[in-house]
VEXDREN-2710 file (C-alpha; in Angstrom, 1 decimal):
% VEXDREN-2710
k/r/px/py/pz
1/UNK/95.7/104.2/103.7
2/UNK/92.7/104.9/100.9
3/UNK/89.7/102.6/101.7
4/UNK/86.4/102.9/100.1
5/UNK/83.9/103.1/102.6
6/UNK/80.1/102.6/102.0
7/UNK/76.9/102.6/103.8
8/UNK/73.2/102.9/103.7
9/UNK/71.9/103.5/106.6
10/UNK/68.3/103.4/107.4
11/UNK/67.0/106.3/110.1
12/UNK/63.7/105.8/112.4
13/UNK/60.5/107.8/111.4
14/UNK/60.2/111.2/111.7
15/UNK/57.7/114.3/112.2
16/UNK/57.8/117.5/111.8
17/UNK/55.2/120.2/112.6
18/UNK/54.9/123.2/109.6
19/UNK/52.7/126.0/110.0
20/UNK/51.0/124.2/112.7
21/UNK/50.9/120.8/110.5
22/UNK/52.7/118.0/111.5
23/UNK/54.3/116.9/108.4
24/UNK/55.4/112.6/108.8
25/UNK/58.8/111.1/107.0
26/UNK/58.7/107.6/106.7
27/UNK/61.3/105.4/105.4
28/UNK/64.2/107.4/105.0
29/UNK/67.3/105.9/104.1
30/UNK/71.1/107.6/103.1
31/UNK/73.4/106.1/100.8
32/UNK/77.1/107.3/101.4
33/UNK/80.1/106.2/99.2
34/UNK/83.7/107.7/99.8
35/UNK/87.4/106.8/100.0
36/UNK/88.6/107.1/103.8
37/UNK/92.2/108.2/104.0
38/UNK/94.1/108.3/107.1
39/UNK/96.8/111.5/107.6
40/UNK/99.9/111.1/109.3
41/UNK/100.3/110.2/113.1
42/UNK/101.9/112.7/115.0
43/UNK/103.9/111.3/118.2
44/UNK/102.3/110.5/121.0
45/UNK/98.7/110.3/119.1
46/UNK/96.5/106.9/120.0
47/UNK/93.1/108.1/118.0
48/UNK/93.2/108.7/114.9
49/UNK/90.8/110.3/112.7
50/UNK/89.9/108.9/108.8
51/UNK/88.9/111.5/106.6
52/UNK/86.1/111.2/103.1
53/UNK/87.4/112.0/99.6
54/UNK/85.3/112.3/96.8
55/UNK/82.2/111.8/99.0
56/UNK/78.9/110.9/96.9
57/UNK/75.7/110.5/98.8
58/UNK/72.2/109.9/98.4
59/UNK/68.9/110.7/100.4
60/UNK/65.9/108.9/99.8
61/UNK/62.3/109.2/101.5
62/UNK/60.2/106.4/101.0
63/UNK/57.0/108.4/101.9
64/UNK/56.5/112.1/102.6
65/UNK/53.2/113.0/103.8
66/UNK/50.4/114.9/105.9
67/UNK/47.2/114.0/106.6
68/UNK/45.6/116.9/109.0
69/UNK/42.4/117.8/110.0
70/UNK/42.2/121.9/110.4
71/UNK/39.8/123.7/112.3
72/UNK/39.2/127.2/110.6
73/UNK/36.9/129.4/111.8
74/UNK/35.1/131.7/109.0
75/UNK/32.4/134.0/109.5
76/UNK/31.8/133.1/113.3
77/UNK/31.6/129.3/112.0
78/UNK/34.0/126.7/112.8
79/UNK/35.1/124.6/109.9
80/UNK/36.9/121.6/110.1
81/UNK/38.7/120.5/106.7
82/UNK/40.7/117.0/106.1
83/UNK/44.0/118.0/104.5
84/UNK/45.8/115.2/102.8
85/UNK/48.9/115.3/100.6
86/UNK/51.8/112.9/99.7
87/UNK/55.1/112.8/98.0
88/UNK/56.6/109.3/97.6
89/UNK/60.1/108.0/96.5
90/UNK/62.2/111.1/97.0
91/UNK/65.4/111.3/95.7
92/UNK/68.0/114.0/96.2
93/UNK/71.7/113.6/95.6
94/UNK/74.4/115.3/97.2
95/UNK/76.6/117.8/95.1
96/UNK/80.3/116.8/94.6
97/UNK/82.4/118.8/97.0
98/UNK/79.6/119.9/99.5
99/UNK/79.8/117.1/102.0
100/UNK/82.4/115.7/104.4
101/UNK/82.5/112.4/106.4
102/UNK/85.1/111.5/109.2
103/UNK/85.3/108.9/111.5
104/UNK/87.2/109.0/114.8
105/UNK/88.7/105.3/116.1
106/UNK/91.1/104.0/118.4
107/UNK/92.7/100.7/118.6
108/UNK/90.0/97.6/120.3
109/UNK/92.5/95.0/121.7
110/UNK/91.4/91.7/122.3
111/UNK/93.6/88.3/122.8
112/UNK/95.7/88.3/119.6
113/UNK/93.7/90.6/118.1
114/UNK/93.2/94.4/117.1
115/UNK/90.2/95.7/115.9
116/UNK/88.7/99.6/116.2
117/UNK/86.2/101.1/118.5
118/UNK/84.8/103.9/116.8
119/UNK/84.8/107.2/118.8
120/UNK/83.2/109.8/117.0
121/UNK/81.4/110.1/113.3
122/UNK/80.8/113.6/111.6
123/UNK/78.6/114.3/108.9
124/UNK/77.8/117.1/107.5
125/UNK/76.7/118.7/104.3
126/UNK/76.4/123.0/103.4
127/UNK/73.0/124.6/102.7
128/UNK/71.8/124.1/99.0
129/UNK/74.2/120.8/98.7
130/UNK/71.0/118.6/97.3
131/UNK/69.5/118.0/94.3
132/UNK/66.5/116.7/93.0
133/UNK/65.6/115.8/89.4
134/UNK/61.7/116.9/90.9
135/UNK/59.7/116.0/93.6
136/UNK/56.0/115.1/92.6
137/UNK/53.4/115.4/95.2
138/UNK/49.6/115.0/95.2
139/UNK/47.1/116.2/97.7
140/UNK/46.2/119.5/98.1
141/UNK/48.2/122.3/96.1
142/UNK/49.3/124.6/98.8
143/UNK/50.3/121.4/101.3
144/UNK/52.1/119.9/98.3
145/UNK/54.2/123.0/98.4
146/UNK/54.6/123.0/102.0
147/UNK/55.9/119.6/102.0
148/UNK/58.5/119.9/99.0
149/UNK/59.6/123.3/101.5
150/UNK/60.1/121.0/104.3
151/UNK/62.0/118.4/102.9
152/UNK/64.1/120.8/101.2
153/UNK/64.7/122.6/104.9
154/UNK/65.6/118.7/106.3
155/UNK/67.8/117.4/103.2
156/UNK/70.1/121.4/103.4
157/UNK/69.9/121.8/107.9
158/UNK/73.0/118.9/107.8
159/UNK/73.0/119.4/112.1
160/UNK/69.4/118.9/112.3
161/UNK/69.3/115.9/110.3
162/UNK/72.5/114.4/111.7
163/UNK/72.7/115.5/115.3
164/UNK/69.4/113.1/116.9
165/UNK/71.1/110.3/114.9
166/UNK/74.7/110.3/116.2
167/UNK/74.7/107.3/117.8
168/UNK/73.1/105.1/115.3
169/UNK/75.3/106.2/113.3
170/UNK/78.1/105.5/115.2
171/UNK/76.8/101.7/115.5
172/UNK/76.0/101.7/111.3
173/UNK/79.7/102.7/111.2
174/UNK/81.1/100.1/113.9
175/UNK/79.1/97.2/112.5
176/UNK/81.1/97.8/109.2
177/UNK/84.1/98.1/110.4
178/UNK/84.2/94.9/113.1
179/UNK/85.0/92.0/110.4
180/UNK/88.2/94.8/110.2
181/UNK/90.8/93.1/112.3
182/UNK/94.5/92.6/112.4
183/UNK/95.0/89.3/114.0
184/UNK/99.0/89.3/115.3
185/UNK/99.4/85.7/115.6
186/UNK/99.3/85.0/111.5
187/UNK/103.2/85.1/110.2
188/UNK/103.9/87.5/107.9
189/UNK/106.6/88.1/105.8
190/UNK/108.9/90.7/105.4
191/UNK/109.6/92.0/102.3
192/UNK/113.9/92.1/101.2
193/UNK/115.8/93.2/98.5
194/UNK/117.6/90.1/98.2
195/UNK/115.5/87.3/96.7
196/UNK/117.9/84.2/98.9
197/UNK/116.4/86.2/101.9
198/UNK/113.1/84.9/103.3
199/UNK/112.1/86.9/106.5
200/UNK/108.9/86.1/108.7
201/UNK/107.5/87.6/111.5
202/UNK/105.5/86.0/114.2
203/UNK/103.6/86.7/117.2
204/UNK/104.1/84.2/120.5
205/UNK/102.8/86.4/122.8
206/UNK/100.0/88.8/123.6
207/UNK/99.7/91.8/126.3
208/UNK/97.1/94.4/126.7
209/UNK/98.7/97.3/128.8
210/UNK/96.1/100.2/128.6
211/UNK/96.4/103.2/128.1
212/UNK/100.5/102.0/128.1
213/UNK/99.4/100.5/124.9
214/UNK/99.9/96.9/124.4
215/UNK/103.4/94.5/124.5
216/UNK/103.6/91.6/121.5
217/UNK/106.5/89.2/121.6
218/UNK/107.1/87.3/119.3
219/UNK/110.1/85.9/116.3
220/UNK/111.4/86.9/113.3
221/UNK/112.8/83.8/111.4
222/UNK/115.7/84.5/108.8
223/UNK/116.1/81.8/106.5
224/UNK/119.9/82.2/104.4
225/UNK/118.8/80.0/101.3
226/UNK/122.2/80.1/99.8
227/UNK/124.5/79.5/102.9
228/UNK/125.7/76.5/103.0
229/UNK/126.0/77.1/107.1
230/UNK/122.6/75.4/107.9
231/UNK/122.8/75.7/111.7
232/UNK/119.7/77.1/113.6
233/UNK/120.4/79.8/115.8
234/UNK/118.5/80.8/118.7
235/UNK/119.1/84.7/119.6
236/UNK/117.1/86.3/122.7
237/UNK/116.3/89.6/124.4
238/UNK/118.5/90.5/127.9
239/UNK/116.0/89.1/130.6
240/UNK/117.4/92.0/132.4
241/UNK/116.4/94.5/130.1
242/UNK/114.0/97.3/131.2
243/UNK/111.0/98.3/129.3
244/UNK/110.9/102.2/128.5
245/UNK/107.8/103.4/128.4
246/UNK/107.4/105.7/125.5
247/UNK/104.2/106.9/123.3
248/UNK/106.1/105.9/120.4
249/UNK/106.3/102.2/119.0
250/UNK/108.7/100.3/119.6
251/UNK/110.5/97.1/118.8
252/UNK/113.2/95.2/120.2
253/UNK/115.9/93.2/119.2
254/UNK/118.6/90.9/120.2
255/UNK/121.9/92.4/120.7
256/UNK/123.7/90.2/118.3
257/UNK/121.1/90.6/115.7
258/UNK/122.5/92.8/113.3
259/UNK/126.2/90.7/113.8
260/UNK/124.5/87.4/113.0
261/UNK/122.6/88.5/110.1
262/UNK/125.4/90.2/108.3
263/UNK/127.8/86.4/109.1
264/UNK/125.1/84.6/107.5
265/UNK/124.5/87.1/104.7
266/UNK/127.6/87.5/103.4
267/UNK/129.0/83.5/104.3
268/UNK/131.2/82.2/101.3
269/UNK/129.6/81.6/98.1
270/UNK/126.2/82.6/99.2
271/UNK/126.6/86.4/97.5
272/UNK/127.4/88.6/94.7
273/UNK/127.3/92.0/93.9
274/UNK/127.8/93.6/90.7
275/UNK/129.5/96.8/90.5
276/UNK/129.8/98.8/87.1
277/UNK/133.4/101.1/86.6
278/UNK/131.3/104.4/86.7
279/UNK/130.4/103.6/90.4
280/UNK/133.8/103.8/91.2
281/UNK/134.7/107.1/91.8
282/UNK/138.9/106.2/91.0
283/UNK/138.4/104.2/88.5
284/UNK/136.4/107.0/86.9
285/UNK/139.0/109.2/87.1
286/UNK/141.3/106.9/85.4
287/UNK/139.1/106.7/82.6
288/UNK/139.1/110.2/81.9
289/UNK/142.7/110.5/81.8
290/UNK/144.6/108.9/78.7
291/UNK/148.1/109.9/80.4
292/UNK/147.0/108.2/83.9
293/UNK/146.4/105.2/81.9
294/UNK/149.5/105.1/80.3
295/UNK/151.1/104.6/83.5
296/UNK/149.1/102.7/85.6
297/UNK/147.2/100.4/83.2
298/UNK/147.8/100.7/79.9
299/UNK/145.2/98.3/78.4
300/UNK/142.2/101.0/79.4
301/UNK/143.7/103.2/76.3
302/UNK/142.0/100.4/74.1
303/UNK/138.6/101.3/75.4
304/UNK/136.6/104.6/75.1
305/UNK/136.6/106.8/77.9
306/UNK/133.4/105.9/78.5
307/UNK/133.3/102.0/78.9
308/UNK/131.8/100.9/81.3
309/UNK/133.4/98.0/82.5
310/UNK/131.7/95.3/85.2
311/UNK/132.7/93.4/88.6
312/UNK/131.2/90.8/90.1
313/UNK/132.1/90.7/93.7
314/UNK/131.8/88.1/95.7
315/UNK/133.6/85.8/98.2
316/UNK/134.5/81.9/98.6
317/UNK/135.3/82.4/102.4
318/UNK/132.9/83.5/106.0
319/UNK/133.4/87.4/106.8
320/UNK/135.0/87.9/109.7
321/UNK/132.3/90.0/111.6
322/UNK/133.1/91.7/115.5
323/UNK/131.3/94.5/117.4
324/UNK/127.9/95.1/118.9
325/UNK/125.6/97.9/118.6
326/UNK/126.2/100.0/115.2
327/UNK/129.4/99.3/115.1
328/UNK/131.0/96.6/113.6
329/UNK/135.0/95.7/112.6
330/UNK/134.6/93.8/109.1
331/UNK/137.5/91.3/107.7
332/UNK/137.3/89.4/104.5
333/UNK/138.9/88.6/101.3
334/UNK/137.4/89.5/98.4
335/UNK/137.0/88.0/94.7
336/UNK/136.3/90.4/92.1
337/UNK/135.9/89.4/88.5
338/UNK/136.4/92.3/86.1
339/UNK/134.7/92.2/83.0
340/UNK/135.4/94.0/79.5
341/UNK/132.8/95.6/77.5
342/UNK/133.5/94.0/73.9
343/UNK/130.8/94.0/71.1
344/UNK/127.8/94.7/72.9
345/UNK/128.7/92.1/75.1
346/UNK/131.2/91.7/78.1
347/UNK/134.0/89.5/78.2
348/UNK/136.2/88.1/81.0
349/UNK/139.3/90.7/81.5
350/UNK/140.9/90.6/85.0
351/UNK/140.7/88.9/88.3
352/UNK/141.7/90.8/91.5
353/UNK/141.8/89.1/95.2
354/UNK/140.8/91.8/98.3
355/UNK/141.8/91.5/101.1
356/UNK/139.7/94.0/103.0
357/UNK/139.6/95.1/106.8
358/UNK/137.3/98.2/107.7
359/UNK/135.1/99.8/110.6
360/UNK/131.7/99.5/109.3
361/UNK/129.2/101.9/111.0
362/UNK/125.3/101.3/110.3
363/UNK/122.2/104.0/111.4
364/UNK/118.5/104.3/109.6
365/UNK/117.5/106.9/107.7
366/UNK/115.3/107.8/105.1
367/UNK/113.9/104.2/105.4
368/UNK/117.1/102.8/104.7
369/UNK/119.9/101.1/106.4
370/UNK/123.3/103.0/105.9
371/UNK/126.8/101.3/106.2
372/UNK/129.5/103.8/106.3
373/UNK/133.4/102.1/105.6
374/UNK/135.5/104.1/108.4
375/UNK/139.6/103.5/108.0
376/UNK/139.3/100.7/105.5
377/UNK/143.0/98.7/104.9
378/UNK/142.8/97.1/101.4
379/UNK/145.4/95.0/99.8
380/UNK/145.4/94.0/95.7
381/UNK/146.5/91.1/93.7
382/UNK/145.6/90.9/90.3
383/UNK/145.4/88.1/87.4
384/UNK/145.0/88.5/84.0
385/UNK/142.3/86.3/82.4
386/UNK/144.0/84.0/80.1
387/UNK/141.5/83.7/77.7
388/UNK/141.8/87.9/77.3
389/UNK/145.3/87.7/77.5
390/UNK/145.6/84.6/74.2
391/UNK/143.5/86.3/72.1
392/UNK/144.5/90.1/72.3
393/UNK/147.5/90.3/73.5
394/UNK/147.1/92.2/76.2
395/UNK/149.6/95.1/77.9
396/UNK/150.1/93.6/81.2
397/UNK/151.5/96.4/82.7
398/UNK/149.4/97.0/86.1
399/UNK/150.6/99.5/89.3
400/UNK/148.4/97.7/91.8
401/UNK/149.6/100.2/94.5
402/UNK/148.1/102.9/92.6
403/UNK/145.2/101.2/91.8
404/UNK/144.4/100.1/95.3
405/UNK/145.1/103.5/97.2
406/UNK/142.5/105.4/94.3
407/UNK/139.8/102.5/94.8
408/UNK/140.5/103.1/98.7
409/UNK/140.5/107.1/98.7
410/UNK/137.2/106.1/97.2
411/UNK/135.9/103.8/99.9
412/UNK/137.5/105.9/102.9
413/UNK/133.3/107.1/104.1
414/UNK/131.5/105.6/101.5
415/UNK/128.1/105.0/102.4
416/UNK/126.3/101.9/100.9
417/UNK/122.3/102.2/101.4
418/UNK/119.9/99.6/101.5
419/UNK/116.1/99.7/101.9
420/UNK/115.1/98.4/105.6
421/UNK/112.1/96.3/105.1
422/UNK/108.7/97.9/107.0
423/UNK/107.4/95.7/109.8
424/UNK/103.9/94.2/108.8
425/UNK/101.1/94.4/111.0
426/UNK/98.5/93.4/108.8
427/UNK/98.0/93.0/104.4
428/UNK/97.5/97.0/104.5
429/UNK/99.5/97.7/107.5
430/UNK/102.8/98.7/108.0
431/UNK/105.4/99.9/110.2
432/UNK/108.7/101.7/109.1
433/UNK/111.2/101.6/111.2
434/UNK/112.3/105.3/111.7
435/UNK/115.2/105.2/114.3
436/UNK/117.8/102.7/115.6
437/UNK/119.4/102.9/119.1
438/UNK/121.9/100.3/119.8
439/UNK/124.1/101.3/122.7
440/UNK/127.3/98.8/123.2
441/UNK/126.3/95.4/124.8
442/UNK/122.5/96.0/124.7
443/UNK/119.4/95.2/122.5
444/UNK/118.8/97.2/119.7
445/UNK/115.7/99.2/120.0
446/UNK/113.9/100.4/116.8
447/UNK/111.3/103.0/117.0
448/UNK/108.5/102.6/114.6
449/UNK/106.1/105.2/112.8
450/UNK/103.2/104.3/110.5
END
């Protein structure tokens, strides 16, 4: 979080007395500009404190004046003398660097809405931090002086100036910040990697706990824009289900959630994933090695040891998805067609059918969701495009059991990342989801950080 924050802020009337002169400040005004940035939340932590950067401010004095009468006594006589002087439109501007601002707030919950209730402002400034392009005074020559003294002494004593107006301040800086509210019941969308996806969160329900926090229940609606499986699916939390109280966010999800999601994800004809040859560790291996290829698949020898070559991956029929929790037993049969780079271009080469059966186990980390393949069981059948096969006469010669235990031996713990979308709160506002617990035959709890 960076937000530009600005104010100018007008301060009540003030006197001061100098040398036994009361000396009288009349409009005075400060102009602050600065970007606000918030650190990082430590656990546990429900105020949080915004910090300035790059803080530019500016003190202006409408009127500056005295207006005294003196008694002196002189020779045995008592005189009394009218002293007047003025200085008017003052201007001093803070140096770059010499100031800091900080506001305190914690969350204001109200209905379906969060706002902030500020706690605490801090202002401050070191001596010698303004400057003045001159202050010009009339009046008497020697009050003149005293008065460009004192405002010197009121623009550099930061505490003196700021402490008696701590609590306007604080309503200056809550009056700015109140249009500043998240309002949970808008739906907001999550943001995915894959483009078919379209995730939206909404809020149903509203609970202030106090100093527990607060509870929010609500939906997150998955439409699958490819699947042809247009069914609605209703998935809910175990009634039974006890709430943990923790001083860290959390969110909570059906059971079946990751199970359903991954079904209608990867339903037939719905996907495709493209796969270059260099991500496969044994069919890189293959491609450095002219005698491998000469008997296992002689046709690489017509490429350069550095082709690249590409498969689409996809599948025509449902994956076959069991388990609970993060971990899942995975069955499918897999299309891959393998394409040929050929004159800048690729070309269709071979078709392979997969049938694949693998323990898939998921955590978070990093911001990302991690599916490790655990004794994966992979069968090959391969099929030589015709079109290749007419027009360059093609060595057909293939050992699919070699081929299949290398491309296995490369999948036996392969981890396949994906980013996990954060969980919006507001436009600016984010949660990331930082650990997943998901014991057997429960809901799966995710705890959040900012």
């Amino acid at each position: 979080m960076n937000k530009e924050f600005q104010g100018n802020w007008q301060f009540p009337d003030q006197e001061i007395v100098s040398q036994d002169v009361p000396v009288r400040l009349k409009q005075i005004s400060l102009k602050i500009k600065t970007n606000l940035q918030k650190p990082s939340l430590s656990d546990g932590q429900s105020m949080l404190e915004l910090m300035s950067k790059n803080m530019q401010a500016e003190l202006h004095m409408g009127e500056v004046s005295v207006d005294h009468i003196v008694e002196r006594e002189v020779g045995g006589i008592i005189g009394r003398f009218r002293v007047q002087a003025l200085c008017k439109d003052v201007v001093l501007n803070l140096t770059p660097g010499k100031g800091s601002f900080s506001v305190v707030i914690a969350p204001s919950l109200e209905n379906t809405r969060a706002g902030t209730e500020v706690q605490a402002v801090n202002l401050s400034w070191l001596p010698g931090s303004w400057t003045s392009q001159g202050i010009q005074c009339s009046g008497v020559e020697g009050f003149a002086d005293l008065i460009k003294q004192e405002i010197n002494k009121v623009a550099n004593d930061s505490k003196s100036f700021v402490e008696p107006q701590k609590e306007l301040l604080k309503k200056y800086v809550q009056d700015y910040l109140k249009d500043i509210q998240i309002d949970f019941s808008k739906p907001r969308q999550l943001i995915v990697a894959r483009p078919d996806l379209s995730i939206v969160m909404k809020v149903d329900e509203y609970k202030d706990l106090g100093n527990d926090g607060a509870k929010i229940k609500g939906v997150l609606e998955i439409q699958f824009q490819k699947s042809a499986d247009a069914d609605f699916k209703v998935l809910t939390l175990d009634p039974k289900a006890n709430d943990v109280k923790t001083d860290q966010a959390r969110l909570r999800l059906p059971q079946n959630f990751v199970k359903e999601v991954m079904r209608r994800a990867y339903s037939a004809n719905s996907w495709l994933h493209q796969v270059t040859s260099d991500k496969l560790p044994g069919f890189s291996t293959l491609m450095n090695s002219r005698f491998s290829q000469w008997w296992v698949w002689p046709e690489l020898m017509n490429f350069s040891k550095s082709a690249k070559f590409r498969f689409d991956v996809y599948s025509n029929k449902d994956v076959d998805i069991q388990g609970s929790g993060l971990e899942y037993k995975m069955k499918s049969t897999l299309l891959a067609k393998m394409n040929a780079p050929m004159s800048g271009n690729y070309i269709p080469f071979m078709n392979f059918s997969i049938p694949l059966n693998s323990t898939v186990r998921l955590k978070v980390e990093s911001g990302k969701a991690q599916a490790t393949f655990v004794d994966p069981i992979m069968g090959l059948t391969p099929q030589w495009d015709s079109s290749y096969v007419n027009k360059y006469g093609a060595n057909r010669k293939f050992s699919s059991g070699t081929i299949r235990d290398r491309i296995v031996g490369s999948l036996w713990g392969q981890t396949v990342s994906v980013a996990v979308p954060n969980i919006p709160l507001s436009d600016d506002l984010s949660l990331k989801i930082k650990k997943v617990l998901a014991p057997a035959n429960q809901d799966i709890v995710l705890q959040l950080s900012p």
